[in-house]
N, CA, C and O atoms as a GROMACS GRO file, in nm:
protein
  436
    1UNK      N    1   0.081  -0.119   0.000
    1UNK     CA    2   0.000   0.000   0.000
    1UNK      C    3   0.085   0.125   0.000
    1UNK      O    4   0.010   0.221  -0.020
    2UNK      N    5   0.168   0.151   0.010
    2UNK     CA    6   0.309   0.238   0.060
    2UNK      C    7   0.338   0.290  -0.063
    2UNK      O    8   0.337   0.410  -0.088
    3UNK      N    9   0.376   0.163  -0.174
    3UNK     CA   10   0.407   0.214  -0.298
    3UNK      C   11   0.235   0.262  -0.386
    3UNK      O   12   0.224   0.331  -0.487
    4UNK      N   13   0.151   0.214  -0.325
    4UNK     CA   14   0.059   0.261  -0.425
    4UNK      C   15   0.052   0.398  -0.381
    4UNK      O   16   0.040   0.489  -0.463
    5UNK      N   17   0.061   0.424  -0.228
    5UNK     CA   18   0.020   0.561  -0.231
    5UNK      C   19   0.112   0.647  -0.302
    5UNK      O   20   0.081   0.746  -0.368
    6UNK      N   21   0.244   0.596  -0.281
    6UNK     CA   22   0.336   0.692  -0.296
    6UNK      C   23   0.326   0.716  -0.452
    6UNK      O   24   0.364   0.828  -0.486
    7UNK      N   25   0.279   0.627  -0.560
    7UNK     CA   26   0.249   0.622  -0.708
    7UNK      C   27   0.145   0.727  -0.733
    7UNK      O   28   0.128   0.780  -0.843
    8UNK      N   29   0.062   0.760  -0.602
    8UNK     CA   30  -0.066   0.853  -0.642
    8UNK      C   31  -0.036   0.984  -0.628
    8UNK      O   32  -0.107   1.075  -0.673
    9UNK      N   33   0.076   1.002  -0.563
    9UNK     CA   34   0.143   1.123  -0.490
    9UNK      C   35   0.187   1.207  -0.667
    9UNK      O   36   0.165   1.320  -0.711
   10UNK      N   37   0.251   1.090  -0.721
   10UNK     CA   38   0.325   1.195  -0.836
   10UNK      C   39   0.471   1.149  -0.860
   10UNK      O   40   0.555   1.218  -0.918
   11UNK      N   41   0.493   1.033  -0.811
   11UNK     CA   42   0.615   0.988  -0.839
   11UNK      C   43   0.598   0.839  -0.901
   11UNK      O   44   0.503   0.761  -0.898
   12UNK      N   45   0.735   0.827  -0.959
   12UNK     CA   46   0.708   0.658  -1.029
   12UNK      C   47   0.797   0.557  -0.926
   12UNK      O   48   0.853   0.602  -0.826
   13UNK      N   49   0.801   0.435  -0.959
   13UNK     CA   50   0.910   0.379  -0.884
   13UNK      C   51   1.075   0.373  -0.854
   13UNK      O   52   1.154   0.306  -0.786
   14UNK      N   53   1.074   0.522  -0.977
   14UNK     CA   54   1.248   0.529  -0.952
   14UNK      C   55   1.260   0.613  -0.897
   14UNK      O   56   1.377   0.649  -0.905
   15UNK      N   57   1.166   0.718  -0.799
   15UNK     CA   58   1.138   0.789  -0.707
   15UNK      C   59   1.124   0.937  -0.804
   15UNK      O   60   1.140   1.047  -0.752
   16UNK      N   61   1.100   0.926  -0.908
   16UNK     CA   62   1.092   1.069  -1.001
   16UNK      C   63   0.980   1.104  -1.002
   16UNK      O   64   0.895   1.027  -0.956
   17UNK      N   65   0.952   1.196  -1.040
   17UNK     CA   66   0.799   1.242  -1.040
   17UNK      C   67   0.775   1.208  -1.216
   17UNK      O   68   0.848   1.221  -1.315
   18UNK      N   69   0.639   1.160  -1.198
   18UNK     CA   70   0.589   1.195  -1.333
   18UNK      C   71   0.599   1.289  -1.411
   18UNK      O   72   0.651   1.380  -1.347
   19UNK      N   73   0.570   1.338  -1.562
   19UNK     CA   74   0.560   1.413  -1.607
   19UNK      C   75   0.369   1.407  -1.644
   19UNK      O   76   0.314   1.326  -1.718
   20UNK      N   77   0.332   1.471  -1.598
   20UNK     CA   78   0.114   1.446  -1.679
   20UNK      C   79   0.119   1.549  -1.781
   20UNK      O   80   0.218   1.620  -1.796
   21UNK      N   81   0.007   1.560  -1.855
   21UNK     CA   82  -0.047   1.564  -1.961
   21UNK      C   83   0.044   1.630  -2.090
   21UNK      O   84   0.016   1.728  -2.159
   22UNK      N   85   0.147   1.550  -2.096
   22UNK     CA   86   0.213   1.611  -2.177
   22UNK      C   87   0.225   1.433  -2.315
   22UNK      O   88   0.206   1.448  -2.436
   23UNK      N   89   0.253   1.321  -2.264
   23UNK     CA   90   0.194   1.241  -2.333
   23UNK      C   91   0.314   1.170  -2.419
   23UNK      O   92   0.354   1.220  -2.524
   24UNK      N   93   0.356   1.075  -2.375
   24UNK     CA   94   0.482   0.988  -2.457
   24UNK      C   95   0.601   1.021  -2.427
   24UNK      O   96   0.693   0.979  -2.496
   25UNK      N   97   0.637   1.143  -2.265
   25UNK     CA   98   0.741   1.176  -2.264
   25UNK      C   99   0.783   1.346  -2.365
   25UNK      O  100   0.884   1.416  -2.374
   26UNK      N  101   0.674   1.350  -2.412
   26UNK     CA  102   0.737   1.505  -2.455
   26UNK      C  103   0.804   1.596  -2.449
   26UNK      O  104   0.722   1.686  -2.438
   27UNK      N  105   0.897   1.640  -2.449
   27UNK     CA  106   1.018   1.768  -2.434
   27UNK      C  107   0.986   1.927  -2.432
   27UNK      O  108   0.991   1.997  -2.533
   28UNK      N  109   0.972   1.946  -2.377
   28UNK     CA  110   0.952   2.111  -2.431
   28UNK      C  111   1.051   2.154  -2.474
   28UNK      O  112   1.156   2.139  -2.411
   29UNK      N  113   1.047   2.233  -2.615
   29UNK     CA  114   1.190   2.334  -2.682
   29UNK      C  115   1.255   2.420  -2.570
   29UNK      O  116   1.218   2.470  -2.463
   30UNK      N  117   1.364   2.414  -2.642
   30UNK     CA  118   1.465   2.523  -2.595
   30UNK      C  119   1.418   2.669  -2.601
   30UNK      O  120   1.314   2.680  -2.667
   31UNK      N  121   1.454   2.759  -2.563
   31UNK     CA  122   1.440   2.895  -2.554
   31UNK      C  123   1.296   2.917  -2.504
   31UNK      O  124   1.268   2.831  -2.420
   32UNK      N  125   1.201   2.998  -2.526
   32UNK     CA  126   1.060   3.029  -2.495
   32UNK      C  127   0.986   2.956  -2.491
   32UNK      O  128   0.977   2.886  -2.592
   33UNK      N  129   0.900   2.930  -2.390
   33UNK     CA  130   0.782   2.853  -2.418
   33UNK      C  131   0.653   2.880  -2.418
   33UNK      O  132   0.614   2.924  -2.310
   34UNK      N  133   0.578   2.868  -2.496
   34UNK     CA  134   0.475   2.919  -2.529
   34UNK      C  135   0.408   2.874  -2.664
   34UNK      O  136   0.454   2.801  -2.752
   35UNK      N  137   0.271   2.946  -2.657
   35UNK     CA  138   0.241   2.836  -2.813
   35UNK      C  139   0.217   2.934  -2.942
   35UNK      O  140   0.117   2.950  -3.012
   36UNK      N  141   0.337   2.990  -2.946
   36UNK     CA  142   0.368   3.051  -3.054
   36UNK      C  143   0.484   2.952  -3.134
   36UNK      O  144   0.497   2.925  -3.253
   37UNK      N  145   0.576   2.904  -2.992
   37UNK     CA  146   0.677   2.791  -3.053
   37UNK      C  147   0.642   2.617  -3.071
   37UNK      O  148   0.721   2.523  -3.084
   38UNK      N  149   0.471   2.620  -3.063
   38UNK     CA  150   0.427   2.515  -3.104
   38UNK      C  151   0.415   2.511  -3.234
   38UNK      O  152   0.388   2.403  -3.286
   39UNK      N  153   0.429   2.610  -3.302
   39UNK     CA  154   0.385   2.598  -3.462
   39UNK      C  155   0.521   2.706  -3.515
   39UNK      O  156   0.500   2.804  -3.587
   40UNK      N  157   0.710   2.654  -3.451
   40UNK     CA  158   0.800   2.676  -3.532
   40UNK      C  159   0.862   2.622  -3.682
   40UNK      O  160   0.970   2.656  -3.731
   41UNK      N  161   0.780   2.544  -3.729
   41UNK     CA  162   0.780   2.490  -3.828
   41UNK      C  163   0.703   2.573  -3.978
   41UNK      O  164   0.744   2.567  -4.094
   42UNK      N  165   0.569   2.655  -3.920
   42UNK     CA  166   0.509   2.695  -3.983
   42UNK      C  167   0.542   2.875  -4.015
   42UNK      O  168   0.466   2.946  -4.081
   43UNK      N  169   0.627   2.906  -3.974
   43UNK     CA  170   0.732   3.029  -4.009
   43UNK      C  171   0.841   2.990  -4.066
   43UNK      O  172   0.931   3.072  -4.049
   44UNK      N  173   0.881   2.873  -4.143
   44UNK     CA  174   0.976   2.845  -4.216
   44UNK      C  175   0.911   2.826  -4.373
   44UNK      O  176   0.963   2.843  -4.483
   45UNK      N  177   0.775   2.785  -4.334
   45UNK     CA  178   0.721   2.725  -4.448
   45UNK      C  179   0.640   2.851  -4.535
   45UNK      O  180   0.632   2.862  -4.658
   46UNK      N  181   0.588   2.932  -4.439
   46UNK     CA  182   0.523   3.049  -4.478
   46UNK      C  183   0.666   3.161  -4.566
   46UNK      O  184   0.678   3.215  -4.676
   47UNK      N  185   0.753   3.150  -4.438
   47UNK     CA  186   0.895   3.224  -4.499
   47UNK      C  187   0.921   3.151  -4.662
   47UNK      O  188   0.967   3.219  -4.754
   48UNK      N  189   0.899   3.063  -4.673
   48UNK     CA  190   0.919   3.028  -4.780
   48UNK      C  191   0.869   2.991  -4.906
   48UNK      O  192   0.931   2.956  -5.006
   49UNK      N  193   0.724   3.004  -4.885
   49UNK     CA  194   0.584   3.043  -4.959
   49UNK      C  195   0.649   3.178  -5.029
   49UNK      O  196   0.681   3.205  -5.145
   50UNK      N  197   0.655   3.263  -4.882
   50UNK     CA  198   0.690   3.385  -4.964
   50UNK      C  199   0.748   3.437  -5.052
   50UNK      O  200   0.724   3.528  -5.131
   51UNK      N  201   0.863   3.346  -5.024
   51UNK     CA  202   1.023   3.430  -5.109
   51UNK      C  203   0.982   3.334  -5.203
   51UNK      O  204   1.089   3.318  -5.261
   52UNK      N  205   0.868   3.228  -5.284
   52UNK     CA  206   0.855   3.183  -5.379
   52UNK      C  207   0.752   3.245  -5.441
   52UNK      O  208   0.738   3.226  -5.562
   53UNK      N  209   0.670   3.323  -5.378
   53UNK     CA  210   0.562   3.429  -5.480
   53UNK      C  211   0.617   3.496  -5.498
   53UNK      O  212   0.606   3.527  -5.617
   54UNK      N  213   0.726   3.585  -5.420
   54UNK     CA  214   0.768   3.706  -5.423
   54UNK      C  215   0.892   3.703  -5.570
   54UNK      O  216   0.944   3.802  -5.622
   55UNK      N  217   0.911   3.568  -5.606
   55UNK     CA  218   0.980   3.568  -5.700
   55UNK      C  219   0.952   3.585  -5.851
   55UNK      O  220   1.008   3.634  -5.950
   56UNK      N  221   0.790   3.493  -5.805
   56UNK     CA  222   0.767   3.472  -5.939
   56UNK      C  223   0.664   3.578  -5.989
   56UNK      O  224   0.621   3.584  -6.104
   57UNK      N  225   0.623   3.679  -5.863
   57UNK     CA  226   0.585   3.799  -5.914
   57UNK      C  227   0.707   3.907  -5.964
   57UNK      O  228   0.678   4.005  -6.033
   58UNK      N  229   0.857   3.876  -5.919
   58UNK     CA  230   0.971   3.942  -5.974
   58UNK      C  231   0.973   3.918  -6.088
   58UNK      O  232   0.953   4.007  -6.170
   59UNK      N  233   0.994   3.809  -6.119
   59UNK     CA  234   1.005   3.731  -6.258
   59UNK      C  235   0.928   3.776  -6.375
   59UNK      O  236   0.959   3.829  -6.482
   60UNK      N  237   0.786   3.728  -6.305
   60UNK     CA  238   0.639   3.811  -6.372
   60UNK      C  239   0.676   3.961  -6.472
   60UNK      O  240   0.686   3.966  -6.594
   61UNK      N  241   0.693   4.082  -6.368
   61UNK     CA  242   0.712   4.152  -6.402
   61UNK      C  243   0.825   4.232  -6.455
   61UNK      O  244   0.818   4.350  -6.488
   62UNK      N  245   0.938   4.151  -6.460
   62UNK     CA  246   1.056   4.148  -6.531
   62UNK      C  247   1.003   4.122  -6.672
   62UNK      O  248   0.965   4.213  -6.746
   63UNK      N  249   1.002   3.960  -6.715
   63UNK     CA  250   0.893   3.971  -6.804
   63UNK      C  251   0.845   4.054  -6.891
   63UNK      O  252   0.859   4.063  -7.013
   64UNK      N  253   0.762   4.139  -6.783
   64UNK     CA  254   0.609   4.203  -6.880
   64UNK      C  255   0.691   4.316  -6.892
   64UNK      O  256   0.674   4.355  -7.007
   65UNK      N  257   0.777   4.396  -6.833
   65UNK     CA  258   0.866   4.547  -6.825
   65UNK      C  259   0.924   4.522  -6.988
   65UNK      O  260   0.906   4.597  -7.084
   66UNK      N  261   1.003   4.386  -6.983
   66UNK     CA  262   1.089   4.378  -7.108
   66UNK      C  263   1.013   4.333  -7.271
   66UNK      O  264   1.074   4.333  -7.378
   67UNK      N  265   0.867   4.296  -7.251
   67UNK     CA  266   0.782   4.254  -7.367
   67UNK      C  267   0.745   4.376  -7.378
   67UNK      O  268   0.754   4.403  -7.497
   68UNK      N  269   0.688   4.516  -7.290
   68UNK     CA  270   0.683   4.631  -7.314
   68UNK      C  271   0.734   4.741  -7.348
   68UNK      O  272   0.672   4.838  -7.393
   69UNK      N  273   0.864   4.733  -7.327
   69UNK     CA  274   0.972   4.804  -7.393
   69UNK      C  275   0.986   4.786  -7.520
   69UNK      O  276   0.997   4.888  -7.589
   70UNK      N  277   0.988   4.658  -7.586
   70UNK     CA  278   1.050   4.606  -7.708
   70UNK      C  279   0.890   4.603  -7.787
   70UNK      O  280   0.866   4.580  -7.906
   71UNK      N  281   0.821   4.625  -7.708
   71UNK     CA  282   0.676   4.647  -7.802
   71UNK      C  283   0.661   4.786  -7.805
   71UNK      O  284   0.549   4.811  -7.850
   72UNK      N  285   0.727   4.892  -7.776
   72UNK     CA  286   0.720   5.026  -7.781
   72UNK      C  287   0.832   5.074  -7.900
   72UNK      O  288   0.804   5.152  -7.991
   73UNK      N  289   0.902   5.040  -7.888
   73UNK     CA  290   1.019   5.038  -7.986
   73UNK      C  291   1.004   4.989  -8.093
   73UNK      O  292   1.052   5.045  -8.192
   74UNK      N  293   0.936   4.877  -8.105
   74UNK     CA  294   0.867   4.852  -8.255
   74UNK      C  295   0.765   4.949  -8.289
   74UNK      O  296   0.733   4.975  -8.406
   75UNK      N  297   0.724   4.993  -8.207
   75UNK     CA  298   0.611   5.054  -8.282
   75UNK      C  299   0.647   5.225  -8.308
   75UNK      O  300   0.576   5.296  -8.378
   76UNK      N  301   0.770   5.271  -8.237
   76UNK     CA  302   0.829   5.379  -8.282
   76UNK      C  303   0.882   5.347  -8.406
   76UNK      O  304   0.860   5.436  -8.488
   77UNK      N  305   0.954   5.236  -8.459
   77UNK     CA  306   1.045   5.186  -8.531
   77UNK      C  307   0.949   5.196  -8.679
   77UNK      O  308   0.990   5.231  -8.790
   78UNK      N  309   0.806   5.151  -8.639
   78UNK     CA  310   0.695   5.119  -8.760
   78UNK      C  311   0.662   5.256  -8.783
   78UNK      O  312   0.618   5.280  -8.895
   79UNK      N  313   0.673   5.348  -8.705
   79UNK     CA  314   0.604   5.493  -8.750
   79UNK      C  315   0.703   5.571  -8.842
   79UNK      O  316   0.664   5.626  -8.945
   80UNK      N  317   0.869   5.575  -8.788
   80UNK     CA  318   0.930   5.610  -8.828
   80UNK      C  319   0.903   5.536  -8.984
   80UNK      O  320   0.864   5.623  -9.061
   81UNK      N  321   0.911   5.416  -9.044
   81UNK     CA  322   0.900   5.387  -9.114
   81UNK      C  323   0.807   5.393  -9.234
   81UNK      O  324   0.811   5.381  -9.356
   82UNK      N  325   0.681   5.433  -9.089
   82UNK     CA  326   0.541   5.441  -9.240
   82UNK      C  327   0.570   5.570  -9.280
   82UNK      O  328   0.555   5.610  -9.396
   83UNK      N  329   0.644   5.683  -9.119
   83UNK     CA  330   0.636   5.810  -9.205
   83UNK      C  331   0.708   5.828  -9.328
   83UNK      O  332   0.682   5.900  -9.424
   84UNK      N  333   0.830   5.730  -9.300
   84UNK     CA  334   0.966   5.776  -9.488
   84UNK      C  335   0.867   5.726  -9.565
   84UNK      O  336   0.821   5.815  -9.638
   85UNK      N  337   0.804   5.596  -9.583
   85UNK     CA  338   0.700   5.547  -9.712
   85UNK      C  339   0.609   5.669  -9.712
   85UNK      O  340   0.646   5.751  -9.795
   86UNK      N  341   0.519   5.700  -9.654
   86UNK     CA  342   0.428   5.789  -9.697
   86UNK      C  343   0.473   5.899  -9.758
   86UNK      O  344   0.402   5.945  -9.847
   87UNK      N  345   0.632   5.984  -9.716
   87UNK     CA  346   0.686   6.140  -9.748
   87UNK      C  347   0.765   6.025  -9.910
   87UNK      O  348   0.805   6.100  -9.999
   88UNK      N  349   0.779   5.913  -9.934
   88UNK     CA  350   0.880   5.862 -10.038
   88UNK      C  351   0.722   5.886 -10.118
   88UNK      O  352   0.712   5.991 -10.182
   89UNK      N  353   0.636   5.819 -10.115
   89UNK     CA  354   0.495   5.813 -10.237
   89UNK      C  355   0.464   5.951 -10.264
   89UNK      O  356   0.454   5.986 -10.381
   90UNK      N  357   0.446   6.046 -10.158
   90UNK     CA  358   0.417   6.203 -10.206
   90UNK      C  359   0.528   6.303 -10.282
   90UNK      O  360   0.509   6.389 -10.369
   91UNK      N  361   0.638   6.262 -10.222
   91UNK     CA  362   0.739   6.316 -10.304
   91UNK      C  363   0.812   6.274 -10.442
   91UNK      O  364   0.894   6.337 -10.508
   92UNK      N  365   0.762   6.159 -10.461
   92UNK     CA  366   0.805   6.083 -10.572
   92UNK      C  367   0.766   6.128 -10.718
   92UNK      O  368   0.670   6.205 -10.726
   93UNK      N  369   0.823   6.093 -10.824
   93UNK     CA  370   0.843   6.198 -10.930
   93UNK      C  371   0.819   6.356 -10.959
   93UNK      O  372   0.781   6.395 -11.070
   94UNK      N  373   0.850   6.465 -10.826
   94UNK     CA  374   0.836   6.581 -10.771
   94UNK      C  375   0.962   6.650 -10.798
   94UNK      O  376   1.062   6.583 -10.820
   95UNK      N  377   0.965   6.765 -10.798
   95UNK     CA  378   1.150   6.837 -10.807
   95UNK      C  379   1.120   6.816 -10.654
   95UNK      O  380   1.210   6.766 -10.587
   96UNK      N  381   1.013   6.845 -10.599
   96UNK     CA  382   1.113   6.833 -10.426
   96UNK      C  383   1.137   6.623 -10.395
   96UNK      O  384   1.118   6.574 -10.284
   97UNK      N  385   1.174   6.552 -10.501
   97UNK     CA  386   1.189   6.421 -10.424
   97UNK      C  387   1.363   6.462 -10.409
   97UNK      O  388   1.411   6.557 -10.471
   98UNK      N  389   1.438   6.382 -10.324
   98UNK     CA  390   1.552   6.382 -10.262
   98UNK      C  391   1.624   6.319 -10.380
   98UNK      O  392   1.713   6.382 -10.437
   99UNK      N  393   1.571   6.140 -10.434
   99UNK     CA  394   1.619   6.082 -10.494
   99UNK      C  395   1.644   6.112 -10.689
   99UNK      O  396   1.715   6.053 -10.771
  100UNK      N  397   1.559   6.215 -10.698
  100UNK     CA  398   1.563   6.260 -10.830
  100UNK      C  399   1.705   6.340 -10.846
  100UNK      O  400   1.758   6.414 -10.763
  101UNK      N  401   1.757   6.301 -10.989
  101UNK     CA  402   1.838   6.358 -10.976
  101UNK      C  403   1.859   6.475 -11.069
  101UNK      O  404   1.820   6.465 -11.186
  102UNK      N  405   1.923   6.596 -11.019
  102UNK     CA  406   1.921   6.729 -11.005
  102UNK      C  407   1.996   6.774 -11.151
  102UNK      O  408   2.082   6.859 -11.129
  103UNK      N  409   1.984   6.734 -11.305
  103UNK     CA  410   2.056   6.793 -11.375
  103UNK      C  411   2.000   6.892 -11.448
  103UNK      O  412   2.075   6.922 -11.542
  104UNK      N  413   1.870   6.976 -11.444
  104UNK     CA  414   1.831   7.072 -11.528
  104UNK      C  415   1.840   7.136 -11.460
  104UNK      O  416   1.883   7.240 -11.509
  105UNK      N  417   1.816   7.147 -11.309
  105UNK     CA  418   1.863   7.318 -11.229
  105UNK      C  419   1.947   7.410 -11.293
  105UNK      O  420   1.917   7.528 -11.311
  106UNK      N  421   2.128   7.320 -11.355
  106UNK     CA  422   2.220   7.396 -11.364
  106UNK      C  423   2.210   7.462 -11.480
  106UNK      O  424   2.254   7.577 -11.490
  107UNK      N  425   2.157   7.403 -11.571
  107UNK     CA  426   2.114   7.419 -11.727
  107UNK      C  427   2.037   7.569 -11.738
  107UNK      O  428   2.054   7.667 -11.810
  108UNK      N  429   1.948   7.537 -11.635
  108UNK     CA  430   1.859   7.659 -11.670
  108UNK      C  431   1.870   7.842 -11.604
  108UNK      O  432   1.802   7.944 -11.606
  109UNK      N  433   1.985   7.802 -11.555
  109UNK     CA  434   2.067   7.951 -11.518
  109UNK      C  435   2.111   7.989 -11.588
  109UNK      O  436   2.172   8.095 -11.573
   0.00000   0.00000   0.00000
């Protein structure tokens, strides 16, 4: 009866006290305790959610910066271009075309 009581008290038979409701021997972490450091696993995983959106919204818009540039530039590139065709068709067989060439001016002085 001695050892049962003494078993009800809070100790085992190697004279230690139990540990209760903690369940298989459980450890508590190092540093703080509290149950913010019950879920240290889930600030590694979130940390790293992040820096994987945060990339591929970098990426993303790297991307779209450099398809927009080079789609602006073509289309400066096309204006410049329609404008010489359009001033080449109006000026064409004209004394003001560029490409005509200039031999009765001198003649007729």
């Amino acid at each position: 009866m001695a050892d049962g009581a003494r078993r009800a008290g809070g100790a085992s038979a190697g004279g230690r006290p139990q540990r209760r409701g903690r369940g298989c021997g459980a450890r508590r972490p190092h540093g703080r305790a509290g149950p913010w450091r019950a879920r240290e696993g889930e600030g590694r995983i979130r940390r790293s959610c992040d820096v994987g959106v945060g990339g591929f919204i970098l990426v993303t818009f790297g991307c779209w910066f450099h398809c927009r540039y080079n789609y602006a530039k073509l289309r400066i590139q096309e204006r410049i271009a329609r404008e010489g065709i359009k001033n080449k068709i109006l000026y064409e067989s004209t004394h003001l075309d560029p490409e005509r060439k200039q031999t009765n001016t001198n003649s007729s002085k």
